[in-house]
Structures are given as structure tokens and as C-alpha cells.
C-alpha positions in Angstrom: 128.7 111.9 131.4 125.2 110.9 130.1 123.8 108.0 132.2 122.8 104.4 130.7 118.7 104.1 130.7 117.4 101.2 130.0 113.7 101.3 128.2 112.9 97.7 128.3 113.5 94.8 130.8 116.1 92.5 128.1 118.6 93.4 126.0 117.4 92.4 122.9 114.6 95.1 123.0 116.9 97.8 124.0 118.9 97.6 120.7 116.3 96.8 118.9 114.3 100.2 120.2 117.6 102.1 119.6 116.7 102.0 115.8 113.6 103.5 116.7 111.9 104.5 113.8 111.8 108.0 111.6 108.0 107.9 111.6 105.7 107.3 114.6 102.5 108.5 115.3 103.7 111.9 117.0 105.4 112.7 113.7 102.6 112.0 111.9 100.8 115.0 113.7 103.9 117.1 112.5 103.7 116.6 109.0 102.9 119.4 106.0 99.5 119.2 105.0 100.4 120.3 101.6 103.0 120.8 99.0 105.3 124.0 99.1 104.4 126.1 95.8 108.0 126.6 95.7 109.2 123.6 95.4 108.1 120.7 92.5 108.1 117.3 93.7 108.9 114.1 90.8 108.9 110.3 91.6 111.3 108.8 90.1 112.7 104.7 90.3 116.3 103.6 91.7 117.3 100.4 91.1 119.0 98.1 94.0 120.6 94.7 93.2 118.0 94.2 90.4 115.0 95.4 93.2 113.0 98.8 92.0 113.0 101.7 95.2 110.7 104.7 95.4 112.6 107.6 95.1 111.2 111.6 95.7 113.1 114.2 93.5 112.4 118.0 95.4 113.4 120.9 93.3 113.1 124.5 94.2 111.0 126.1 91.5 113.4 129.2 91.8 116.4 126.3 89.8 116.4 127.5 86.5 118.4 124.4 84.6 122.0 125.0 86.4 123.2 121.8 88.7 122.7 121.5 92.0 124.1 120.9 95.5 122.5 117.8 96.3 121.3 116.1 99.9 120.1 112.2 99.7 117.8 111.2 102.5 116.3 107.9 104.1 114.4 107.0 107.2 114.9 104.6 110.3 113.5 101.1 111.2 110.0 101.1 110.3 109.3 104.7 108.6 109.2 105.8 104.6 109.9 108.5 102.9 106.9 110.6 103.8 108.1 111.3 106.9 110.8 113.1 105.3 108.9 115.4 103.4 109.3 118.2 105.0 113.0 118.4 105.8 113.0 117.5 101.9 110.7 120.6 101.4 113.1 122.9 103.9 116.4 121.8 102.3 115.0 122.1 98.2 113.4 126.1 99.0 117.1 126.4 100.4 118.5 125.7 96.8 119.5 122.1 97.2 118.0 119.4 95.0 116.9 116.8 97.7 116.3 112.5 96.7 114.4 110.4 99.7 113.6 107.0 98.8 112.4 103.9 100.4 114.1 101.3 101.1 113.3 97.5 99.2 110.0 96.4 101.0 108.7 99.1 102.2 107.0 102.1 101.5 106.6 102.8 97.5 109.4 100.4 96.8 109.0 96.8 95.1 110.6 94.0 97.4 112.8 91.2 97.1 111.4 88.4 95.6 112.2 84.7 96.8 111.1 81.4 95.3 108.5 79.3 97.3 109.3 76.1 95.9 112.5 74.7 95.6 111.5 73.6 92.0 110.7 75.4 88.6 109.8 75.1 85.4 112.5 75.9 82.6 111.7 76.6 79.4 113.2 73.7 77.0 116.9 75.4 75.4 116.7 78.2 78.2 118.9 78.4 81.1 118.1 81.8 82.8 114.6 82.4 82.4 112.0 79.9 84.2 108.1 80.6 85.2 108.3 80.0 89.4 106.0 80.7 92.5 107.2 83.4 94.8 107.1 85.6 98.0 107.8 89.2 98.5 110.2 89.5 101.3 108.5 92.6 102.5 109.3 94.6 106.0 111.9 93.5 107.4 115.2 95.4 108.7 118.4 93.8 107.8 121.2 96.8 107.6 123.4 94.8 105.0 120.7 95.2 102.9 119.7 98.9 103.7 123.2 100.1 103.1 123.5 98.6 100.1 120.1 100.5 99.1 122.0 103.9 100.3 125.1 102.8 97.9 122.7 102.2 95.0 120.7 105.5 95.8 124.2 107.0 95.7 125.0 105.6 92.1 121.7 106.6 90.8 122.0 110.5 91.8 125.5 110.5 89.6 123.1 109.7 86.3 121.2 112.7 87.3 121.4 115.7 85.5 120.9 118.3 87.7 122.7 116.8 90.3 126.3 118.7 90.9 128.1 114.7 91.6 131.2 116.9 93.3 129.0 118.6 96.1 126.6 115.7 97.5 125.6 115.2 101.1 124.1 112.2 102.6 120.8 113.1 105.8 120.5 110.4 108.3 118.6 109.9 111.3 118.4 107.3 114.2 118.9 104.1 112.6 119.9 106.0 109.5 121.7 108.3 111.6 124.4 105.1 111.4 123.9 104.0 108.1 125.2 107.3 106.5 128.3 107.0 108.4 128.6 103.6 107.5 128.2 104.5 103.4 130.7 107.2 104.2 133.4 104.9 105.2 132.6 103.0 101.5 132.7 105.6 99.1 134.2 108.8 99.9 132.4 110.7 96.9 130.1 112.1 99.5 131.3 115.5 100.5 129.2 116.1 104.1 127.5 113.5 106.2 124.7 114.9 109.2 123.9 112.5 111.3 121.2 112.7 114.5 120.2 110.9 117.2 121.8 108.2 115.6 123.2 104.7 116.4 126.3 103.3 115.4 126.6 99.7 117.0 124.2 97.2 117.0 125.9 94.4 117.4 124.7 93.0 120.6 121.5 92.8 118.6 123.1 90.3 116.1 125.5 88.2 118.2 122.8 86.1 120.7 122.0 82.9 120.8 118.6 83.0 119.1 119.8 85.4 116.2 122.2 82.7 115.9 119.7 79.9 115.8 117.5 81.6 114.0 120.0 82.3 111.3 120.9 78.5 111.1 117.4 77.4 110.3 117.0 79.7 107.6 119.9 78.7 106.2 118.7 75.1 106.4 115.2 76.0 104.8 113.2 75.2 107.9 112.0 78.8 108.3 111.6 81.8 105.5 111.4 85.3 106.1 108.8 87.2 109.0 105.4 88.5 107.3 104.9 92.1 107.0 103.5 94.3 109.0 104.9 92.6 112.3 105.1 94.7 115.4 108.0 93.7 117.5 110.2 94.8 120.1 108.8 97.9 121.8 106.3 98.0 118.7 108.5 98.9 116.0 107.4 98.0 112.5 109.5 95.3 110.8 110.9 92.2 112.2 114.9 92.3 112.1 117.0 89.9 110.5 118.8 89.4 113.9 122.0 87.4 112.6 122.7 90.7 109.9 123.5 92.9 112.5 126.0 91.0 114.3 129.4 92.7 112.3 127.3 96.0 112.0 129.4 98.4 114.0 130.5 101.4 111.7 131.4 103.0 115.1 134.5 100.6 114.3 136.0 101.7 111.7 134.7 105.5 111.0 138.2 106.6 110.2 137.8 104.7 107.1 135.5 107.9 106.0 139.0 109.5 105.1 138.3 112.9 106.0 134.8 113.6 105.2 133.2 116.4 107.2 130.7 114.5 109.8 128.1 116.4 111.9 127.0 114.6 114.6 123.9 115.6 116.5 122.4 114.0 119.9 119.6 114.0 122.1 120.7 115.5 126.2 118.6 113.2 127.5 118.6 110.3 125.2 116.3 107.4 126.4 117.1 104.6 124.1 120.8 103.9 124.2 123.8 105.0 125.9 125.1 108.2 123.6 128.6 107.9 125.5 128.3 104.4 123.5 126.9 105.3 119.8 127.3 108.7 118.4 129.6 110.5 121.5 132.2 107.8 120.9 131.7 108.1 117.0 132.7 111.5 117.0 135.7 111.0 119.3 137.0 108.1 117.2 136.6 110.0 114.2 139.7 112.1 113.1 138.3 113.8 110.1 136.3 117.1 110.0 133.6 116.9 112.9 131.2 118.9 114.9 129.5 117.5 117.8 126.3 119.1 119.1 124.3 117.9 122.6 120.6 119.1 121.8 119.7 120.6 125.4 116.8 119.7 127.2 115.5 116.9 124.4 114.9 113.3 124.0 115.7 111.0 121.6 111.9 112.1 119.7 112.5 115.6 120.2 114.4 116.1 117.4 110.8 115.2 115.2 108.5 117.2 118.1 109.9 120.3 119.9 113.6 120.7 118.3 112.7 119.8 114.8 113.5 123.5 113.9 116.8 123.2 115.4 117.5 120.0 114.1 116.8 121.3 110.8 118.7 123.9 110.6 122.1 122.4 112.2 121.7 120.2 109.0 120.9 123.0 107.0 123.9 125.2 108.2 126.0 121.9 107.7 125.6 121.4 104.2 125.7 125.1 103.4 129.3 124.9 104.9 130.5 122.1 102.7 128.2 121.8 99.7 128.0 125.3 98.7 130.9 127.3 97.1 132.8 130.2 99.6 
């Protein structure tokens, strides 16, 4: 049984370091330098609850009009979509047509917008439309809201043309290494989840007293929303929302995936949360189609550094199995 490490002295840091993010500076050393000739690269804009996101459409150059096998990526706490680029790149020269996007507030992608004064001015003879003041509610992590952005993405890619909707696969990793399972469980048109080092309870980080209190006086109006660029807790990017991730356990209630093929994917020698706890105990709650696969000899940034290959290809070999036609 894999041991319990704790990486910081309080609780709150160690579930707030287990969403550690997609991007960090020793993936940044790891990225392409440039685009695959193979594969064309489009932006293109997804709408979330009225909010635009920054979407990346990869296409292998070698796809000559027919529709596609498709794979829809995001990143963890604190990273964009660049950092996916080159799994993107990988899976698209492998004949899949591959979305990443950005989440609203970060990256490429527009943010939610709330009003700074309680007042404004309406137009005489029109009630929805008023000129107001307002703030960008920009960088934080609240996984309501970023699930919610994977349902939308999810939406979008079935009003794409190339996109075959019956064979669609959803890439997650560490924080969104959860959230995939958690869209799975909501709308069982995905036909393979691949989820790494990912974590599937965070609700200690919701339910303690200060989340609690802090949720209170923002409810009350007597504070707004952190300012972006924060670095907090174990210097991740992106203060969270504490209180939103209090019922955010999809560890819970994974069986409500149906029987969606799940490949789950964790580090030996995971340093930032118990595995026995997150995505071990996902996989033996989960009575759909599963594989479960212990990366030897790796921690929880090995699958970026060192094992990226392997990584890469488990997911690969995954989606080949249940996105492509027998």
C-alpha cells in the first residue's frame, strides 16, 4: 500500500498542492519549440454560460475532409492550454482531431465579469440592457465553474464538423485528471475518459472553517473575488474559491459514469496526496470498463519530465482501443 506523505505542514496546503498544476516551470523546459508540419493548428471560440474560452483545434494535415475521432483536453490549477501542445500535437499526427482550451480567466480566454457597484444606469423603456462598471473575475480555481467549462467545451465539439460526436474522448490530468471523471458521470456521450495523476476528492479543502467564513462574507458583499496572479499555497497560481470545493468529490459517485471505459494512470511514488485515497480508490469504486496503471519509479511531475513518453502513449493506446473502429 502506497504511504501518506505529507508536502506541507497544514492541511489546507496539502489539498490545495494536490491540484498541482499542468504547467510549471520544469514543463516549460519540455515544451516543442515549433509547430509539427504535420499537423495545422486553428483557434477557435467556445462559449461558457455567456463567457468566451480560447479553444486550439489540431488537425493532422494527412485528414482529407472525412470526420474524426476526437480527444478534448484541459489543464490543472494554474496552467493553460500551451502546456498541452504537445500531447495535442502527438494525439492529431495519430489521426485524432484534438480541442484544448482554457478555462474562463485564464489563459486566452475572456473572464467573468461582475458589477462593482451595486447600482446602474438603465436606459429609460429598457429592462435588460444598462451601461455599469465592472471587474474581471480573473484566476481563480473554483471546480463548479471549471466543470461546467468541460460540459460547454463538450457541447461545442458536437457543432463541429469534423468531429465524429459518436467516438469522443475526454484527456485529463492532476486536477483535471478529476474533472474528466466528474463530466463523465454527467453526460455519458463521452466514449473513453484517461485520467493521470489525478485527484478525485477535495473536499477537505472546501469544508474548514475559514472556507466557510470566507464564503459568508462574500455572500454578504464584504469581500469580492482574489486578484490575479496570486501565488498561494505551495505557490500555485490562482487563489481557490475554498467554499466550491466542499461537495466536490466525484470519487463519490463514479458509478454514475454508466459504463464508460476509464483509464486511470498514477504516479509510484506520488508526493502530493495519498493515491490509496484519490485515483486507486476511484478505480476500485468504479464498476464500468477500467484499467489501472502504477507508473514505476515516478513522481507525481514525472509524468510531464522523465515518463511523459509513457504517459503519452498509455493515453494514446487508450483512445485507439475505444475511439477507433476494430
Amino acid at each position: 500500500m502506497l504511504s501518506f506523505r505529507f508536502v506541507c505542514t497544514t492541511a489546507a496546503v496539502l489539498y490545495a498542492v494536490l491540484f498541482a498544476p499542468v504547467l510549471n516551470a520544469k514543463q516549460e523546459a519540455a515544451r516543442p519549440e515549433a509547430a509539427s508540419a504535420e499537423v495545422s493548428e486553428r483557434k477557435a471560440n467556445i462559449w461558457s454560460e455567456g463567457t468566451r474560452m480560447s479553444g486550439t483545434v489540431y488537425v493532422s494535415s494527412a485528414a482529407r475532409g472525412e470526420k474524426l475521432p476526437t480527444i478534448l483536453m484541459a489543464h490543472g490549477w494554474g496552467g493553460t492550454a500551451s502546456a498541452l501542445r504537445r500531447d495535442a500535437l502527438g494525439f492529431a499526427q495519430a489521426g485524432y482531431l484534438v480541442v484544448t482550451f482554457d478555462y474562463r480567466g485564464w489563459g486566452e480566454s475572456d473572464s467573468r465579469i461582475i458589477l462593482a457597484k451595486p447600482t446602474a444606469q438603465r436606459p429609460a423603456g429598457d429592462d435588460r440592457t444598462f451601461s455599469a462598471e465592472v471587474l474581471e473575475v480573473r484566476e481563480v480555481v473554483d471546480p463548479i465553474d471549471m466543470v461546467a467549462d468541460w460540459q460547454n467545451a463538450l457541447h461545442w465539439l458536437h457543432g463541429e464538423p469534423r468531429v465524429d460526436t459518436s467516438r469522443i474522448g475526454v484527456w485529463g490530468s492532476s486536477q483535471s485528471g478529476g474533472f474528466v471523471a466528474e463530466l463523465a458521470t454527467r453526460d455519458h456521450r463521452i466514449k473513453a475518459v484517461y485520467s493521470q495523476v489525478g485527484a478525485f476528492d477535495a473536499r477537505e479543502l472546501g469544508r474548514t472553517r475559514e472556507a466557510y467564513i470566507d464564503a459568508t462574507k462574500r455572500a454578504r458583499g464584504e469581500i469580492g473575488y482574489p486578484e490575479p496572479g496570486l501565488r498561494v499555497l505551495g505557490n500555485l497560481r490562482g487563489a481557490p474559491i475554498y467554499a466550491r470545493f466542499a461537495n466536490y468529490a466525484p470519487v463519490d459517485h463514479i458509478n454514475d459514469a454508466g459504463d464508460i471505459p476509464m483509464r486511470i494512470v498514477v504516479a509510484e511514488h506520488e508526493e502530493l496526496f495519498d493515491n490509496d485515497q484519490q485515483g486507486i480508490l476511484a478505480y476500485r469504486r468504479y464498476n464500468g470498463p477500467k484499467d489501472l496503471v502504477i507508473v514505476p519509479g515516478i513522481t507525481h511531475y514525472g509524468v510531464y519530465l522523465q515518463a511523459w513518453p509513457q504517459a503519452h502513449q498509455l493515453a494514446l493506446e487508450w483512445f485507439d482501443l475505444y475511439l477507433k473502429p476494430r
